[in-house]
N, C-alpha and C positions, 0 to 999 in steps of 0.2 A: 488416569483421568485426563480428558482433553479438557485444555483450556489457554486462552490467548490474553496477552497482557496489552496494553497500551499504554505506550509513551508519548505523549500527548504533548505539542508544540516545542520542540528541541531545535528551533527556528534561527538558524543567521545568516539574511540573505538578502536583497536591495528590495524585496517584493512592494508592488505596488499594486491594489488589490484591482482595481480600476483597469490595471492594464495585463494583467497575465493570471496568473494561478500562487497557491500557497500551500508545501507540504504539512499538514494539519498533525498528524499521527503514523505511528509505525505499530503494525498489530503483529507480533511476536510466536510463532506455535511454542507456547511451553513447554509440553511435553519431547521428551527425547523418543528417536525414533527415523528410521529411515524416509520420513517424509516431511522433518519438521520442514525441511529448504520450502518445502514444496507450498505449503502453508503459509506463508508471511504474506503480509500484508500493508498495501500503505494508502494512505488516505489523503487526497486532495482536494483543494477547493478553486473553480476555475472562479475568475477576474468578472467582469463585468463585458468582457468580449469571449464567445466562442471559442473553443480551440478545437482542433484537428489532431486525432489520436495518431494516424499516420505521421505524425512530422515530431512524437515523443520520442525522446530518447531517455535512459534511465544510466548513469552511472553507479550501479553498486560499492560499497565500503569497497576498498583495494584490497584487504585482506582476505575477502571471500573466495576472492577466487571466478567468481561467477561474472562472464560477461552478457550484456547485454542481449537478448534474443531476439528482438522486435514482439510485437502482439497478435495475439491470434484470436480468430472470432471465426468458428464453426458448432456445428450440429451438437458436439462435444458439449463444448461452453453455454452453448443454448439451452440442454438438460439439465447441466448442472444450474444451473439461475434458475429453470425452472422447478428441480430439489427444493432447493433452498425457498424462493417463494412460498412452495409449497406449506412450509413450517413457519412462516410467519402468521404470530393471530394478531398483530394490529394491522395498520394503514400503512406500511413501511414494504420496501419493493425496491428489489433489485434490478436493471436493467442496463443489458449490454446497450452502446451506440449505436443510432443509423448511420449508416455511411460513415462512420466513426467520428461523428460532430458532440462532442461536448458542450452543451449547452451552458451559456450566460454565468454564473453561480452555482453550476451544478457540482453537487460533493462528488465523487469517484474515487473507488475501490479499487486499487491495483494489486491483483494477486499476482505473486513472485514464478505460478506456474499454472500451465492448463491440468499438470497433471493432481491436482490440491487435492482432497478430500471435502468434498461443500458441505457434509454431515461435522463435521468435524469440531466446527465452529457454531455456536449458536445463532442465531438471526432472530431468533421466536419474538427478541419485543423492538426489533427494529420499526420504528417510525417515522421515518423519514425515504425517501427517494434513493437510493444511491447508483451513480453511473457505474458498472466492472468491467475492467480490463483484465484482460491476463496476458501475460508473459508468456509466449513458447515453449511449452517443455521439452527440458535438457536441463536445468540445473538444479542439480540432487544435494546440494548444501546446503546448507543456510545461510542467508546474505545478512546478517548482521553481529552475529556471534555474541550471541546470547550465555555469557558466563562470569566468573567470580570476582577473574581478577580485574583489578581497580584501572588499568594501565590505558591508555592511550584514548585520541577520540578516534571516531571515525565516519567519512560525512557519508551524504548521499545522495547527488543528484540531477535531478530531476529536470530537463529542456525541453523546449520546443523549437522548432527553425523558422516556424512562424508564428507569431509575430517575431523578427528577431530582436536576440536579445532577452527574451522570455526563459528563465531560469528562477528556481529555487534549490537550493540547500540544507542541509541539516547535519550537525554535526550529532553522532552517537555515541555515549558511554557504553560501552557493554554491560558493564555490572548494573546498569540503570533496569536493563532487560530483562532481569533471573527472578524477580516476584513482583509483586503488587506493593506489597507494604515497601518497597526498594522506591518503585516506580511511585508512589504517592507520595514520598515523601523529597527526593531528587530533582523534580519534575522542575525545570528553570528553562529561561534564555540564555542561550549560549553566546 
């Protein structure tokens, strides 16, 4: 059974909403399998100014292993957003960036790769707008390590070069990641 978890506000970081962006959520592929890497997801909210997807950078947990790939926006990613639309039956809609301009407030979807599965995950009662970026495919792990044991944090993130200084963080439990009833009840400011 597919299905994705969400760790919802794991936030410590100088964010100032007015001026930059705020890592909101991490969407987890539960299921084990040679594409969970490919699957993750994270969710942002830009500031009250604009941002520019060219000028993101993403630091992954250190223990992944997975560096940074830049973003890619082709024909590819253009089908798969149009899948996924395709399955939503409310007013809720995915769409890549023009020119890679992040609008004002707008939520966005960072998938961890182009090569994801977009059936994978449900959208059906999405409601809302969301901006999607994806990551370059080439990294075949998982960048958050989703498992048992209790041990360490691990953060994650997130810049831009303009505006500078424009950063957020997140530190992660991993055992926060491995079910719902974990993640509902763990769920704090770090």
């Amino acid at each position: 059974m597919k299905r994705f978890l969400l760790l919802i506000t794991l936030v410590s970081s100088t964010y100032i909403k007015s001026q930059c962006f705020q890592i909101q959520s991490i969407l987890v592929d539960a299921c084990a399998g040679s594409q969970e890497g490919q699957n993750e997801m994270v969710i942002f909210q830009v500031g009250s100014t604009p941002l520019i997807s060219s000028n993101m950078t993403v630091t992954w947990p250190p223990t992944s292993g997975n560096p940074w790939l830049g973003l890619c926006q082709n024909a590819g990613t253009a089908a798969d957003v149009a899948t996924v639309n395709a399955t939503i039956a409310g007013c809720g809609y995915l769409r890549e960036p023009l020119a890679g301009v992040l609008p004002a407030n707008a939520k966005v979807l960072l998938v961890t790769s182009t090569a994801w599965s977009p059936l994978a995950q449900s959208f059906v009662n999405l409601t809302d707008t969301l901006y999607i970026l994806f990551q370059c495919a080439g990294n075949t792990s998982g960048h958050f390590a989703n498992y048992s044991t209790p041990s360490g944090l691990r953060p994650l993130n997130i810049s831009f070069s303009l505006p500078v200084g424009c950063s957020d963080a997140v530190m992660i439990k991993c055992y926060w990641l491995i079910n719902s009833e974990t993640r509902a009840h763990k769920t704090e400011l770090l």
